[in-house]
N, C-alpha and C positions, 0 to 999 in steps of 0.2 A: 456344337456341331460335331458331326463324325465322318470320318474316314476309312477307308478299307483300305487292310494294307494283308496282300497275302505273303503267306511263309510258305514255302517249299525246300524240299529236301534233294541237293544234287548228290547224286550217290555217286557219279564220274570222278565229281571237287572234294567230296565231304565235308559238302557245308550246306549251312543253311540261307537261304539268299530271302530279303523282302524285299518287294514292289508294291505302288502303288501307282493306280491310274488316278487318283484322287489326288494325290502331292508327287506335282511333275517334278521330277530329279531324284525322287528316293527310289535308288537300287543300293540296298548294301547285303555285306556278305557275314555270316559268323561260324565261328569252329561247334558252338552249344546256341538253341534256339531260344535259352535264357538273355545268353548274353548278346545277342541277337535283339530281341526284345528289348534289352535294356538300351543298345545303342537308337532305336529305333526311336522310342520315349524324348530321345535327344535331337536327334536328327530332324523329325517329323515338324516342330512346330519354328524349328530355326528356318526350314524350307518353305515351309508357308512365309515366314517372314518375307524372303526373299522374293519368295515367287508374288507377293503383293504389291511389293515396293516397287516390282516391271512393269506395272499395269499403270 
């Protein structure tokens, strides 16, 4: 299965922030779009857990 998760760049924060409309609850923020990513890797599939186990 796939998910869309975009990145953008707040130049305001200096960070990098992901959302996605695909996994309700992932908004997270990172200083580098690596480590960004890398949190995202983590985040993404524990939020599917959860967001499954309400249903």
């Amino acid at each position: 299965m796939e998910y869309e998760v975009h990145f953008t760049w707040d130049s305001e924060a200096s960070v990098w922030i992901a959302e996605s409309k695909d996994i309700p609850g992932l908004v997270l923020e990172g200083g580098s779009l690596d480590a960004l990513m890398e949190r995202v890797r983590y985040a993404a599939p524990e939020l599917l857990d959860l967001n499954s186990a309400k249903k």
